[in-house]
N, C-alpha and C positions, 0 to 999 in steps of 0.2 A: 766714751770711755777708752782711756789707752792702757795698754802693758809696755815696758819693755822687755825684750828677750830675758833680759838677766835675772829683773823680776820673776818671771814665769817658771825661767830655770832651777831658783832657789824655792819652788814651788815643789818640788820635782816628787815630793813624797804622799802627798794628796792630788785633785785635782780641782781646780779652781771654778767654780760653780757661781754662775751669774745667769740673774732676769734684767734685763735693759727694755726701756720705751725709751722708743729714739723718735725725734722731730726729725726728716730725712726728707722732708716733701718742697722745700726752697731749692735742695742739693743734688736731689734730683733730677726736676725741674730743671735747672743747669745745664745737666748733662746730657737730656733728653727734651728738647724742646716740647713734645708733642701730649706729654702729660701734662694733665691738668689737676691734679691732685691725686697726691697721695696718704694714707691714713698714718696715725700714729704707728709706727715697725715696734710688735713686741717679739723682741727674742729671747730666747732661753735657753743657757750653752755652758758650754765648760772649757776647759783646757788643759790638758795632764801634758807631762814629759814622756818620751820615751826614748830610745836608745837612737830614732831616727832626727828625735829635735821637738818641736812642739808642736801637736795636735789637736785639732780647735773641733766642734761637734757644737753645731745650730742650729735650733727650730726659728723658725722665721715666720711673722702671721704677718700680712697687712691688707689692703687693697688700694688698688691704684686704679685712677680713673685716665680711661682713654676713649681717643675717638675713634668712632667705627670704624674700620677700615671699609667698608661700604655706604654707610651711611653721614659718616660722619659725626653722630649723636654719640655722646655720651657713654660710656659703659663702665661698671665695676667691676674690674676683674680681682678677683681673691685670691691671693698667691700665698700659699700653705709650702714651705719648704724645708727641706734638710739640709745645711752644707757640713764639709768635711773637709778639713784641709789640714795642710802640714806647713808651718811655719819655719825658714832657714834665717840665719844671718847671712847678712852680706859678705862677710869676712870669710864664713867657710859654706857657701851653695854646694856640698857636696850630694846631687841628684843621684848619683849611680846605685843607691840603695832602694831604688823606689823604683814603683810599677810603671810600665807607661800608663795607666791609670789613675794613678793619683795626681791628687791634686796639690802644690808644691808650688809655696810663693814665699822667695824671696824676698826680706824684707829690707827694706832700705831707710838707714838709721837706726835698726834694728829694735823698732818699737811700732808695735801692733795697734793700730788705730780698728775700733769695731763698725765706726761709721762709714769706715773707705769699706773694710771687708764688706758690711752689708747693703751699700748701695753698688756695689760691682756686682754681686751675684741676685740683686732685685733688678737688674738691667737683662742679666742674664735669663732670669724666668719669664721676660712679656716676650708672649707671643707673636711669630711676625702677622698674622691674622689676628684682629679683635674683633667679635662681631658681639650683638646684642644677643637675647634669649628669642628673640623671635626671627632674627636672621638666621639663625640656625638650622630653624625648620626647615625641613622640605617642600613644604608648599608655600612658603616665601617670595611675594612679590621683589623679582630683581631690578634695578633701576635701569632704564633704556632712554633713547631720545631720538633725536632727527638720525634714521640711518645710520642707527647702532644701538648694541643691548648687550647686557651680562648675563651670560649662560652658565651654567652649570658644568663642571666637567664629564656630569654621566650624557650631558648633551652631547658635550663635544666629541666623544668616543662616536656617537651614534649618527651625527653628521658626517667623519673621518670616513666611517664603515662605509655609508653613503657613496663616499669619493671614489671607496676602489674597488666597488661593483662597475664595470664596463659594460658601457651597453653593447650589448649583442651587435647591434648594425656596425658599431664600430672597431668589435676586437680584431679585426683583420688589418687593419691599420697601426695596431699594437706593432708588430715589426715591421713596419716600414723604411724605415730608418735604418736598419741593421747591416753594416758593415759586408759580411760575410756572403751575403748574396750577390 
């Protein structure tokens, strides 16, 4: 589904109220090698005018399957999201009105494509970690092998600690080294 700006503009006294199921799982795909499917994206959003230009407001449902980042296998992860954004023309990007917070995309051609908006901000919600429901656990078999294994980071604190305990017999050696002497 597209708008163009001028469309939307001559909208400017209601606000334009849409449910879309988008096919987004080839386009993806695409842009992210490492998915392996994603489910039908239902969104449901609007679009009103205001004094800053055009303001778009999305719910976003789908799930998209990826592989563990530890395992490897499979996983679905459910991405429930909001976006919010503020749509400019090309012709006048004038940002100085807006927070450094918002969000503020310049359009180019000045027509609003809902498939680019929503597979930009579905790239945006996967996490750089995926793990499965049982990798999560704590008592989680980690994978290891010939002279090497994946530890946990409450390990890793706790071997560190390990490191800068000195042993007694040797803390006199601590400055040895030392200039000043």
């Amino acid at each position: 589904m597209k708008w163009s700006l001028k469309e939307l503009n001559q909208a400017s006294e209601a606000p334009i109220h849409f449910t879309e199921n988008l096919d987004l799982n080839e386009a993806l795909k695409s842009r992210r090698s490492d998915i392996i499917k994603v489910s039908t994206v239902h969104v449901d959003g609007m679009f009103s005018v205001d004094e800053l230009g055009v303001l778009g407001y999305m719910k976003v449902n789908c799930t998209v399957t990826l592989p563990s980042s530890r395992s490897f296998q499979p996983v679905d992860l459910e991405l429930n999201f909001d976006v919010t954004e503020h749509y400019l023309s090309h012709y006048n990007p004038n940002l100085s009105n807006f927070e450094d917070t918002d969000v503020v995309i310049v359009l180019k051609d000045d027509i609003l494509n809902l498939a680019d908006v929503i597979e930009d901000n579905i790239l945006l919600q996967i996490p750089m970690q995926v793990l499965s429901v049982d990798e999560k656990r704590d008592d989680a078999v980690m994978p290891s092998g010939n002279d090497w294994s994946v530890i946990r980071e409450e390990q890793l604190q706790k071997n560190n600690h390990k490191k800068d305990n000195i042993d007694p017999r040797l803390a006199k050696l601590k400055n040895f080294f030392d200039k000043d002497k």
